[in-house]
VOGU-3710 file (C-alpha; in Angstrom, 3 decimals, decimal comma):
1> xxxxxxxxxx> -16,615/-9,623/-11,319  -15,180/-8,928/-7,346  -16,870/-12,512/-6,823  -15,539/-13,978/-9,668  -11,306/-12,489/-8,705  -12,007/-13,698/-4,888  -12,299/-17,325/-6,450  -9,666/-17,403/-8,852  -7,624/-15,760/-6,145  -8,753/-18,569/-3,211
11> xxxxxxxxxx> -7,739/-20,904/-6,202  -4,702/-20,025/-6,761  -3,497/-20,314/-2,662  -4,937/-23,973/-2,812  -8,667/-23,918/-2,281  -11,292/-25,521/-4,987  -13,318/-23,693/-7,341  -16,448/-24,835/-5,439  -16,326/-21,990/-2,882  -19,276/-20,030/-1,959
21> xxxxxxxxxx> -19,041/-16,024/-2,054  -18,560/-15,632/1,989  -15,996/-18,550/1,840  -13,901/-17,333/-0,679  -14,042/-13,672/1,201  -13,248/-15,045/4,496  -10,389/-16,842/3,008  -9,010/-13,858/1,524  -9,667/-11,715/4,746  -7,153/-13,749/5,846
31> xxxxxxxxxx> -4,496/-13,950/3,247  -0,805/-12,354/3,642  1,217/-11,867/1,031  4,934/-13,236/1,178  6,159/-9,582/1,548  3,554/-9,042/4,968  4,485/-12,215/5,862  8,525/-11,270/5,411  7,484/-8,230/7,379  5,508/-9,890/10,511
41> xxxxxxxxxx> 8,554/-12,279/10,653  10,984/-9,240/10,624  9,390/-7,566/13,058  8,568/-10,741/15,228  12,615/-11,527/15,505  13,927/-7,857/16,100  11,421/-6,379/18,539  13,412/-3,282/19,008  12,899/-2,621/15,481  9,365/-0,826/16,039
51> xxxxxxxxxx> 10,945/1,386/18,843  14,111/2,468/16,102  10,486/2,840/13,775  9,050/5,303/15,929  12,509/7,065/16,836  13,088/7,685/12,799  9,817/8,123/11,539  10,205/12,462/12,499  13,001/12,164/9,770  10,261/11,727/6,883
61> xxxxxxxxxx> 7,121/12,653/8,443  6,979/14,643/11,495  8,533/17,990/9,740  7,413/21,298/10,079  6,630/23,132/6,402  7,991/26,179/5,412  5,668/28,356/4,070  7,639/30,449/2,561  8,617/27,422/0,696  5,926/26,378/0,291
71> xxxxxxxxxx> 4,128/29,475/-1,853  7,408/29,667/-3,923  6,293/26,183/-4,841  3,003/26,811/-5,670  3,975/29,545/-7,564  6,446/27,553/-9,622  3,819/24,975/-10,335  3,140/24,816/-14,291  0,134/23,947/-15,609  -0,356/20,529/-17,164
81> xxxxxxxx> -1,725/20,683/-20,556  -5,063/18,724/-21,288  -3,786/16,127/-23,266  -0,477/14,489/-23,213  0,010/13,294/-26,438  -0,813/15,977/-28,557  1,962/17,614/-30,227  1,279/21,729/-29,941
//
């Protein structure tokens, strides 16, 4: 099935059906998608974007927990029941 999506994938950016396994995977190794490609281009014309990147990323990421917090969240936590869709 993997073989048979890597075709119809290589297909559909332009290649024939024809392709052997290893040339539709090395094609595909090498496929962007529009958005990467937006991306790349992005970051390619405003270099001091990845600096501002770096400079922002503590905002999201590099927090410290407090855990204190933390075990009132746990605590709150309610448990899921086994099955969605029955009505109890």
């Amino acid at each position: 099935m993997e073989v048979r999506l890597i075709s119809v994938l290589a297909k559909n950016i332009g290649y024939n059906d024809s392709l052997t396994t290893i040339q539709a995977e090395n094609i595909m190794y090498h496929y962007k998608s529009e958005a990467t490609q937006f991306l790349d281009k992005l970051m390619e014309d405003n270099p001091e974007m990845e600096a501002q990147r770096l400079e922002n990323r503590h905002l999201l990421w590099d927090v410290t927990l407090n855990p204190t917090e933390q075990a009132e969240f746990e605590a709150a936590k309610v448990n899921k029941k086994p099955y969605t869709y029955y009505q109890d």
